[in-house]
C-alpha positions in Angstrom: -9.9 0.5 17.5 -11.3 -0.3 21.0 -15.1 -1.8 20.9 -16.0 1.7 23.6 -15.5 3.8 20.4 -17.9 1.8 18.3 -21.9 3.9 18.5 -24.7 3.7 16.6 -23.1 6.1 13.9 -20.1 3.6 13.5 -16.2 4.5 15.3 -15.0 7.4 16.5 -11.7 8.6 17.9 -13.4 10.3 20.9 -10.4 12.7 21.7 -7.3 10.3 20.8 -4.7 10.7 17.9 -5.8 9.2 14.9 -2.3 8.7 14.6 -0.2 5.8 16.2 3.4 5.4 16.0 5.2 2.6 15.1 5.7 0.3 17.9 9.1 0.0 19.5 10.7 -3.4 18.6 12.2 -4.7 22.1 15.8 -3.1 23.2 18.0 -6.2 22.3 16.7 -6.0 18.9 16.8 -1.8 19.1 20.5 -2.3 19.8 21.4 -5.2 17.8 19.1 -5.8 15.3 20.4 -8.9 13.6 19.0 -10.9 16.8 15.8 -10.6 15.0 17.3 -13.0 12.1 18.6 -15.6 14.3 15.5 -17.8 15.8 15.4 -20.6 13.2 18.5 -19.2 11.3 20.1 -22.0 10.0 17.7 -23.6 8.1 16.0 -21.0 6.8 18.9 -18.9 5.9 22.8 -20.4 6.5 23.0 -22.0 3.5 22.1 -18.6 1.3 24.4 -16.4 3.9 27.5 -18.5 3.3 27.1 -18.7 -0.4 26.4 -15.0 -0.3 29.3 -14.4 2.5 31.9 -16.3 0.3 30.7 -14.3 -3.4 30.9 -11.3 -1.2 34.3 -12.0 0.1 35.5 -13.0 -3.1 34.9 -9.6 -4.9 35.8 -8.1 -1.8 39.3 -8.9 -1.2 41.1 -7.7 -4.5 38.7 -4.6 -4.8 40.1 -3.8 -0.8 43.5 -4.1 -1.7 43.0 -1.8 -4.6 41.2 0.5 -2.8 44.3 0.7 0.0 46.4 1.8 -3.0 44.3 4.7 -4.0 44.2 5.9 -0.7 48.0 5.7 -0.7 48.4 2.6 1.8 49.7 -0.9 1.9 47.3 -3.3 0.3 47.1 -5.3 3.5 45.7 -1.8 5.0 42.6 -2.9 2.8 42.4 -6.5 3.7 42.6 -5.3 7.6 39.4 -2.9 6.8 37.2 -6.0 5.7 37.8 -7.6 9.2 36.4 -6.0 12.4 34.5 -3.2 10.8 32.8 -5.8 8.9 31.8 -7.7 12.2 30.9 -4.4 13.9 28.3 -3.3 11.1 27.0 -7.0 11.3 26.0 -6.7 14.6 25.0 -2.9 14.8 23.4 -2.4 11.1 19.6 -1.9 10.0 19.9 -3.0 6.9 20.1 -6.8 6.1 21.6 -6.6 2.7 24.5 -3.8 3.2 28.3 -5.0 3.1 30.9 -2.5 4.7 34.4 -2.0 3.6 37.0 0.3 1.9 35.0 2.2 -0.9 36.5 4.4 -4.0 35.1 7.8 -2.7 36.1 7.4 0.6 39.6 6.4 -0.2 40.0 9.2 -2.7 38.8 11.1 0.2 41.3 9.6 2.5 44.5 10.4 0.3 43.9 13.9 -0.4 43.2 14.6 3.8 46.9 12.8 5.1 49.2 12.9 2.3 49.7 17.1 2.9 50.2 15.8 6.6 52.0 13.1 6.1 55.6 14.4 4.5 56.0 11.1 3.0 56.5 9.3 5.6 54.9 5.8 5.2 54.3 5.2 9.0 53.0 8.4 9.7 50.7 8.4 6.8 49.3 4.7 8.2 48.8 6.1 11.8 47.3 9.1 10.1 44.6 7.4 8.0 43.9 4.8 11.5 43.6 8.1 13.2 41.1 9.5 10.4 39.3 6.4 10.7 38.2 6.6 14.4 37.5 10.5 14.1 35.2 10.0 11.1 33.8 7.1 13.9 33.7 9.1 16.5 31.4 11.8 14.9 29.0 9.2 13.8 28.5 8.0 17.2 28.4 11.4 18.8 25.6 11.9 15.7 23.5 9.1 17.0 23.7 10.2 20.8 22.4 13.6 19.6 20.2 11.9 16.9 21.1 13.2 13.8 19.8 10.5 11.4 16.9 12.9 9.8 19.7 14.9 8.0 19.4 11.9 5.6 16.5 13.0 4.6 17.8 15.9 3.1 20.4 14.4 1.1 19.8 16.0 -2.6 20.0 13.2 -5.3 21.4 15.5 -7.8 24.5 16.2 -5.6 24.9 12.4 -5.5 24.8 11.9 -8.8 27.1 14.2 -9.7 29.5 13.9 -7.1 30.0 9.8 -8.5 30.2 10.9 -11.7 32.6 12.8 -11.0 34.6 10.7 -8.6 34.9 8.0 -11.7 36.6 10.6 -13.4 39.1 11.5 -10.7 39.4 7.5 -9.9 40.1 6.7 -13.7 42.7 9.7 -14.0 44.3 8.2 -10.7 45.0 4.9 -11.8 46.6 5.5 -15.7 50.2 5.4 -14.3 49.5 1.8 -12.8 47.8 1.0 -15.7 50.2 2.1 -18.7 53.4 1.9 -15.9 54.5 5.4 -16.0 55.9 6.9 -12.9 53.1 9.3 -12.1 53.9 12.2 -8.9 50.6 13.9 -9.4 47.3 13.6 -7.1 44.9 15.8 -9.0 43.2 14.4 -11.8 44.1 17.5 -14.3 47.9 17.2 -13.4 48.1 13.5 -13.5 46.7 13.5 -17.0 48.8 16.7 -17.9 51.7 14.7 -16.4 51.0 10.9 -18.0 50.7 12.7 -21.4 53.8 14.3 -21.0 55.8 10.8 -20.1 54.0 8.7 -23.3 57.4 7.7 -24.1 58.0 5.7 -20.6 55.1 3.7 -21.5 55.7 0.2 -20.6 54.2 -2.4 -23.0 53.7 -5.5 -20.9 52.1 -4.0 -18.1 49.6 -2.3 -20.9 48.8 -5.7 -21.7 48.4 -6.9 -18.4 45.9 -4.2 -17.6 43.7 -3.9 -21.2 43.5 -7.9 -20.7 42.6 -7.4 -17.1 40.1 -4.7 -18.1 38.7 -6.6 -20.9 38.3 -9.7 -18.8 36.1 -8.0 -16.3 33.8 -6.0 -18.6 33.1 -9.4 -20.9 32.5 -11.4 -17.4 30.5 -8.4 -15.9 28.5 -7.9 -19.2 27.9 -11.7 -20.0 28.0 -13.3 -16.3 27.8 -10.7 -14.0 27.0 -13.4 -11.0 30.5 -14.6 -11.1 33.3 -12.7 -9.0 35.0 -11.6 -12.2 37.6 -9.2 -9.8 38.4 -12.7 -7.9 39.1 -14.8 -11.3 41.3 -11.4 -12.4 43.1 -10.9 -9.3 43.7 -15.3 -9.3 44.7 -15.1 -12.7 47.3 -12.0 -12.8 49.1 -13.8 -9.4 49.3 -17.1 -11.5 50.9 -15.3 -14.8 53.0 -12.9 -12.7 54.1 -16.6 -10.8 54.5 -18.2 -14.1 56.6 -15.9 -16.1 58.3 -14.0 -13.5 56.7 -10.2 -14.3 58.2 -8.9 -11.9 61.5 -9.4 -13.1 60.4 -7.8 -17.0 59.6 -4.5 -15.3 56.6 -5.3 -14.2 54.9 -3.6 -10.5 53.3 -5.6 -8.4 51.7 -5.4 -4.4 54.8 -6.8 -3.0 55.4 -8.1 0.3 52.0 -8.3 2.7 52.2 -9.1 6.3 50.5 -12.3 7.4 48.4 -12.5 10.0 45.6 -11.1 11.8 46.0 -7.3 12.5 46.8 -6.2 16.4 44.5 -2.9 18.2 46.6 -0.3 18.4 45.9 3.4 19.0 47.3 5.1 15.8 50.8 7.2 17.1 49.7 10.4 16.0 49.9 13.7 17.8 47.6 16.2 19.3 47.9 18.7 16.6 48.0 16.7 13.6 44.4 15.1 15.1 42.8 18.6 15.3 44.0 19.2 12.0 42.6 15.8 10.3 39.2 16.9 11.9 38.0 19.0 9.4 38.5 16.5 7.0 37.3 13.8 8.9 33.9 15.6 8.4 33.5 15.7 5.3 35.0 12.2 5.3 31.6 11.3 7.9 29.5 13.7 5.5 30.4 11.6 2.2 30.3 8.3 3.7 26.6 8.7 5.1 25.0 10.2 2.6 26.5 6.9 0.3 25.6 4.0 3.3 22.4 5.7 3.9 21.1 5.8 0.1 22.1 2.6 -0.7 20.7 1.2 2.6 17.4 2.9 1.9 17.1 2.1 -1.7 18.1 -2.0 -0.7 15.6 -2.0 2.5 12.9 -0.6 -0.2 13.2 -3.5 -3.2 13.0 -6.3 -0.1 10.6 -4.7 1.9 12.6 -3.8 4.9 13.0 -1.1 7.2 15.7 1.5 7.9 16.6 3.1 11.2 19.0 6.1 10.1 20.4 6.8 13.7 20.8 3.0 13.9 23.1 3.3 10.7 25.3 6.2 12.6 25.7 3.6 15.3 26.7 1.1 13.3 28.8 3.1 10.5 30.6 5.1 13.5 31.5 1.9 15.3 32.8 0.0 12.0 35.3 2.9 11.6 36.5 3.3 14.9 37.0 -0.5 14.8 39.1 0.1 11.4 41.0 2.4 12.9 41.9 0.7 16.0 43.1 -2.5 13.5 45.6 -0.2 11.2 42.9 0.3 8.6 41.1 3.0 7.0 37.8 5.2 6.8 35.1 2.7 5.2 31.8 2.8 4.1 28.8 0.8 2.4 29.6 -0.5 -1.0 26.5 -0.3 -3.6 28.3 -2.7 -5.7 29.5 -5.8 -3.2 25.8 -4.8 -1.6 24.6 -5.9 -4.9 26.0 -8.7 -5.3 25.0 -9.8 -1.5 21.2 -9.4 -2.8 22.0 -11.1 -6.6 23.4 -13.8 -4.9 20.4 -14.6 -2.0 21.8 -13.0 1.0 19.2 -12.6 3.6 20.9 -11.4 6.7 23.5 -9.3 8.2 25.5 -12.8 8.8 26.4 -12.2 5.6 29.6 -10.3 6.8 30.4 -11.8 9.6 31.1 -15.0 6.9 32.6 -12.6 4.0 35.3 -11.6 7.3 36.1 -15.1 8.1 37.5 -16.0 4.5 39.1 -12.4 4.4 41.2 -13.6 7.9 41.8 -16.8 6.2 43.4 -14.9 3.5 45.5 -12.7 5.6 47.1 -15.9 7.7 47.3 -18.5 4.5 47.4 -16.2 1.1 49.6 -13.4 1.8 52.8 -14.8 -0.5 50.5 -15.4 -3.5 49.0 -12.0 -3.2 52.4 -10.3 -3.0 53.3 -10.8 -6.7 49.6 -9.2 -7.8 50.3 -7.1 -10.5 49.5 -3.6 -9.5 47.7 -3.3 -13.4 45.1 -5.6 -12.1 44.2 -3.8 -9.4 44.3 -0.4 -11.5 42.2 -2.0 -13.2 39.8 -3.7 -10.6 39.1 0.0 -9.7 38.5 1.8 -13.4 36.1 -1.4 -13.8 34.1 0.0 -10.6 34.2 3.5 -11.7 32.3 2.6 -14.9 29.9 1.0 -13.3 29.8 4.8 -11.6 28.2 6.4 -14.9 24.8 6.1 -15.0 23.2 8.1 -18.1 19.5 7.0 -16.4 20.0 9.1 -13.5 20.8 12.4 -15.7 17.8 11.5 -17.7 15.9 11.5 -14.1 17.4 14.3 -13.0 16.4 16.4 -16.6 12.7 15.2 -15.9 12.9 16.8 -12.4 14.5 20.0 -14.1 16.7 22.2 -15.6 18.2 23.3 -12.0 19.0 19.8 -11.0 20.9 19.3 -13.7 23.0 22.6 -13.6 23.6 21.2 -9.7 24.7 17.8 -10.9 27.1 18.8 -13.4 29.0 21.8 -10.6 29.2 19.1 -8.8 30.8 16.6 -11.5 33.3 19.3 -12.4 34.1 20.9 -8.9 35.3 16.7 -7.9 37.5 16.8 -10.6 38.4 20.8 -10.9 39.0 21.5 -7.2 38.6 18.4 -4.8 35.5 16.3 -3.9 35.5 18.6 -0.4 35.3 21.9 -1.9 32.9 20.6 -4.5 30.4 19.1 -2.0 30.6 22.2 0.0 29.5 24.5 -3.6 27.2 21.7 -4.6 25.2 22.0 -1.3 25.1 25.6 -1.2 23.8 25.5 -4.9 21.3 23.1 -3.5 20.1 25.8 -0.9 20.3 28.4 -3.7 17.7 25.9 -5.5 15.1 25.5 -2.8 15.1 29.7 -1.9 14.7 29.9 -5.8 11.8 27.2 -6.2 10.5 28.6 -2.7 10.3 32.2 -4.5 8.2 31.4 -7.3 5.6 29.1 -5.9 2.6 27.5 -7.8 -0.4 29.6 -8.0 -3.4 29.9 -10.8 -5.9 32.0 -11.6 -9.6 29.5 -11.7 -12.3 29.6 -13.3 -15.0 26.5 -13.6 -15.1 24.0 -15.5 -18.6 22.2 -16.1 -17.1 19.0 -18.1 -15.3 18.5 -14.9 -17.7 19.4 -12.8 -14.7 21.4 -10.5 -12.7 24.9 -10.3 -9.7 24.6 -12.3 -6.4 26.6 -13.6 -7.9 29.0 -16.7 -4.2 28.5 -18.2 -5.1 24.7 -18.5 -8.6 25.1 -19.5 -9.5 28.4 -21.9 -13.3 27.1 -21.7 -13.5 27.9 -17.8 -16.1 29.9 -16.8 -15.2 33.3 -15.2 -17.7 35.4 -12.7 -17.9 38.8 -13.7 -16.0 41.0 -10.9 -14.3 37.8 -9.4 -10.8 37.2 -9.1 -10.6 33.3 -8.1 -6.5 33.2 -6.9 -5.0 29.6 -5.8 -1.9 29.8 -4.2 -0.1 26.1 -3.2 2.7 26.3 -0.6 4.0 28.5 2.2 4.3 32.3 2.3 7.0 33.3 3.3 9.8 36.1 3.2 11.4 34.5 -0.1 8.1 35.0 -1.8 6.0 37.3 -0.7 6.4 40.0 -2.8 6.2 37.3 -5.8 2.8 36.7 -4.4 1.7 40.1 -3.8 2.8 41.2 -7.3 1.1 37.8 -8.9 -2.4 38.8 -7.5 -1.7 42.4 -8.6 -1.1 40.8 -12.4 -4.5 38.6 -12.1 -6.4 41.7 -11.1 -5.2 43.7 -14.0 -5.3 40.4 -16.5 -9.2 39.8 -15.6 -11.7 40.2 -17.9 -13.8 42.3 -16.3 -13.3 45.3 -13.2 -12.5 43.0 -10.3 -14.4 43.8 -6.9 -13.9 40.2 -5.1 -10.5 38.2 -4.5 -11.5 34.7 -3.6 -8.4 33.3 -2.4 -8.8 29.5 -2.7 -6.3 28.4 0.3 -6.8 24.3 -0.1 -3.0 24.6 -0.8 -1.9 27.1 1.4 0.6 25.5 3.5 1.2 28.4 6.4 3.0 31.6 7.0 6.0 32.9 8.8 6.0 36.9 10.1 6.5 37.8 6.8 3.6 36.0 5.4 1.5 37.5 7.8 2.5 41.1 7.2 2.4 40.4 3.5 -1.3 39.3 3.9 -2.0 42.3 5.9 -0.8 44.8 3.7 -2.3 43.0 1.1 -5.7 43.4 2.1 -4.8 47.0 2.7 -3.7 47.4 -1.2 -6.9 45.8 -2.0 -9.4 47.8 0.2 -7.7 51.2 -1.3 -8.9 49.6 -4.9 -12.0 48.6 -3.6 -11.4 45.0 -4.1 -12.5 42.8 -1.4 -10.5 39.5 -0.2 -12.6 36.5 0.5 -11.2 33.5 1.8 -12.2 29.3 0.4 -11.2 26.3 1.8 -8.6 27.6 4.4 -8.0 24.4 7.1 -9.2 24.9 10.5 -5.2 24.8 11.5 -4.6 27.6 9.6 -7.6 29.4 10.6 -6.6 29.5 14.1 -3.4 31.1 12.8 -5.9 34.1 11.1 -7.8 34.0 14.1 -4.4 34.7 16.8 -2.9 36.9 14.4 -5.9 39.1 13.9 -6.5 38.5 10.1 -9.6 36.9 10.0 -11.1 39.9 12.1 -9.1 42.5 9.4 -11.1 40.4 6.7 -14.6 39.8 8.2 -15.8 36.7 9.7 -18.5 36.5 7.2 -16.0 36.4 4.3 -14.9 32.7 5.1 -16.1 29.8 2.5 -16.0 26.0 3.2 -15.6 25.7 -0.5 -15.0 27.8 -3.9 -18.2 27.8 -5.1 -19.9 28.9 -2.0 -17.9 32.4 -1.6 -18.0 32.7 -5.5 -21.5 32.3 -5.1 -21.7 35.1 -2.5 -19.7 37.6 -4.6 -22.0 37.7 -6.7 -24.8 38.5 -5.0 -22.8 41.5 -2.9 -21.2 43.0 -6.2 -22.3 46.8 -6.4 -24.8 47.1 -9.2 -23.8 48.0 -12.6 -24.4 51.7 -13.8 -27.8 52.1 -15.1 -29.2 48.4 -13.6 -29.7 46.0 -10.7 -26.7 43.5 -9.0 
């Protein structure tokens, strides 16, 4: 604070905001805020950021090409999707710690919105899911022109949870036929299991042993080493036994032949109508994939002390998938696990993935014959691996401390991803969501007080049967907004104190130190409140109401309907003065 504003009584504001906003870092760093990592990068941080950047890579890389797969693309579709977008996010992103690529959900997401447009037609369904890519892009940029990064804040946690709950079920269900080697035609989860129970007998015996040793591989590595890129060692080793003993030729499926080289820009061949009819999906595509990048940003930025712009992260999450799908990729998002593994590891900046891209290229120009003979049990099994590290029984316990409701909302949501799709079942989640908040809004907190001289304070009767209640006064506290979903819950509550009181109630003290506003129906509520009461000869006195809201009593005409005089700075005061103007008892004195 300036030394003008320092007097004889100490500071004062003298008419300015006791509020400041946060200063505005300059524009370079604004737009590209890993320039505020470089001066003195190297050696402070290059050594962590390529150890971090080659880990990150290594997990990576087999989890990509497994991810392609689900969505119903070339492996090498996933290995193009850790390139450019990678680079992009580096550059673009808030957070220091996220990595960007091909993600379960999304994928999942990605095969359900082109395969009914695709006709099986490989090339079309490549040019479809490029085209998805730069839609789902292009609304994230078009959200940070319009600055649309607060609707993060109203991401529910109980729709996350059960929406990857219940996306591990769907990706388990998805991957059995790789896994057991049964020729699977299904893509919803309760028809691909109807359908693999139905084939048991095609069951093929060496690829079950490729995938339960892959499988138990990465749980023992991820349970007693989790540091080590266990998918990398699994994915190295299944390419070295499928060289060795010729898998392919005992009936075994693997990736097959991958393209080398670095992928070219070309604007996905796909025609006017077919793109309006992708848009839809590439919504919810947009909607999924932020909510996911923006949690995990957040929850990162908060463990290392860091900040996170969400309009930034629209910048940078829209440009990363346009880039994808201008390089034959696919929608991607932020991936909690490899994100994980960046912070485990020591990665401090967003160089990270500009390093984790490099050996990804080198892979695509050096590696693609090795990869080619990947059993496809490995990477079945790469991805059930992920979707148990999905289930989280702590976050149902959270959600049971929170309440019943959010719960109830988690589990729709868990069934409605595997029942009817992960679009429809975001769609009823959120509505359920809504339902939630009217529901919590119509029954808000209130008590009736009484005081308490062990505490010294006016406190809920409920909580405290030794509070002391003034004869004729009916001390209501009401603790959030009144509005059209609860007024008549209100009105009826202070209807049900005045009958419950001990004695005939002349006085309403309404204690507003909670009272958080009113819309118009607050305010006719309030006025036809007092009404009710004056017809009973009740009075309503008002305590603790902020000086805000009192301008709101004063422009609405409420404070003028109640009397002036019957304003209190505290409870005790307008208690106080009940008492003294209570009419006198039959036969006595007040």
């Amino acid at each position: 604070m300036s030394e003008r504003h320092l007097n004889a009584d100490g500071y004062s504001y003298e008419g300015e905001s006791p509020f400041r906003p946060r200063k505005q870092p300059p524009l370079l760093a604004r737009t590209f805020p890993v320039s505020t990592s470089m001066p003195g990068y190297p050696k402070r941080n290059g050594r962590h950021d390529v150890i971090a950047g080659v880990t990150v890579a290594a997990l990576a890389i087999p989890s990509a090409m497994a991810y392609a797969e689900l969505a119903g693309l070339s492996p090498v579709a996933g290995l193009y999707a850790l390139l450019l977008p990678a680079v992009a996010y580096a550059f673009l992103g808030s957070s220091r710690q996220v990595v960007v690529g091909p993600e379960g959900a999304l994928s999942l997401l990605v095969a359900v919105s082109v395969a009914p447009l695709a006709a099986g037609n490989a090339s079309t369904y490549a040019a479809l899911a490029a085209m998805l890519g730069l839609l789902v892009g292009a609304i994230a940029v078009v959200g940070r022109v319009i600055r649309l990064g607060w609707v993060a804040d109203y991401f529910s946690r109980s729709v996350l949870v059960g929406y990857l709950h219940g996306v591990a079920v769907v990706l388990v269900c998805g991957q059995l036929g790789k896994l057991f080697g049964v020729p699977i035609a299904a893509e919803d989860p309760l028809p691909q299991l109807k359908e693999f129970f139905s084939e048991l007998d095609q069951i093929h015996g060496l690829t079950v042993l490729v995938g339960a040793l892959s499988i138990g591989v990465l749980l023992l590595l991820k349970w007693r080493m989790p540091k080590i890129p266990a998918a990398l060692l699994v994915v190295a080793a299944g390419i070295a036994a499928s060289a060795a003993f010729d898998l392919t030729d005992h009936g075994v499926a693997t990736v097959g032949h991958i393209p080398a080289g670095l992928p070219s820009f070309r604007w996905p061949n796909v025609g006017v109508g077919k793109t309006l009819d992708l848009v839809p999906a590439a919504a919810g595509v947009f909607a999924v994939g932020f909510a996911d990048a923006i949690l995990t940003a957040r929850s990162f930025a908060g463990r290392n002390g860091q900040h996170v712009d969400a309009n930034q992260e629209l910048l940078a999450f829209g440009t990363a998938n346009v880039a994808a799908g201008l390089t034959q990729g696919f929608p991607i998002g932020a991936s909690g696990s490899r994100t994980a593994v960046n912070e485990q590891v020591g990665g401090r900046t967003q160089v990270v993935g500009l390093v984790a891209a490099a050996v990804a290229a080198l892979v695509l120009l050096f590696l693609t014959q090795p990869v080619s003979v990947l059993p496809k049990a490995c990477l079945g099994a790469v991805i059930i691996v992920a979707a148990i590290g999905l289930i989280e029984p702590d976050a149902w316990r959270s959600l049971a401390q929170a309440g019943r409701s959010q719960v109830v909302i988690a589990a729709v949501t868990t069934a409605g991803v595997v029942l009817f799709g992960v679009l429809e079942a975001l769609i009823i989640a959120v509505l359920l969501s809504i339902v939630d908040v009217v529901m919590r809004s119509s029954k808000p907190h209130d008590a009736v007080l009484g005081y308490v001289p062990r505490l010294d304070r006016w406190a809920d009767v409920s909580l405290h049967p030794s509070a002391r209640v003034s004869p004729g006064v009916v001390v209501y506290r009401f603790d959030d907004r009144l509005l059209f979903a609860n007024v008549r819950y209100v009105k009826g509550r202070i209807r049900e104190a005045v009958a419950g009181a001990p004695t005939t109630t002349h006085f309403v003290v309404f204690d507003a130190e909670g009272f958080a506003g009113m819309d118009a129906s607050g305010i006719e509520a309030l006025f036809q409140m007092i009404d009710a009461l004056t017809k009973d000869e009740i009075a309503l006195v008002v305590a603790r109401l902020k000086s805000h809201q009192m301008e709101r009593f004063d422009t609405t005409g409420l404070a003028t309907r109640i009397g002036r005089q019957r304003f209190f700075p505290t409870v005790a005061a307008a208690v106080e003065w009940c008492v003294e103007e209570q009419p006198a008892p039959e036969g006595g004195t007040a």
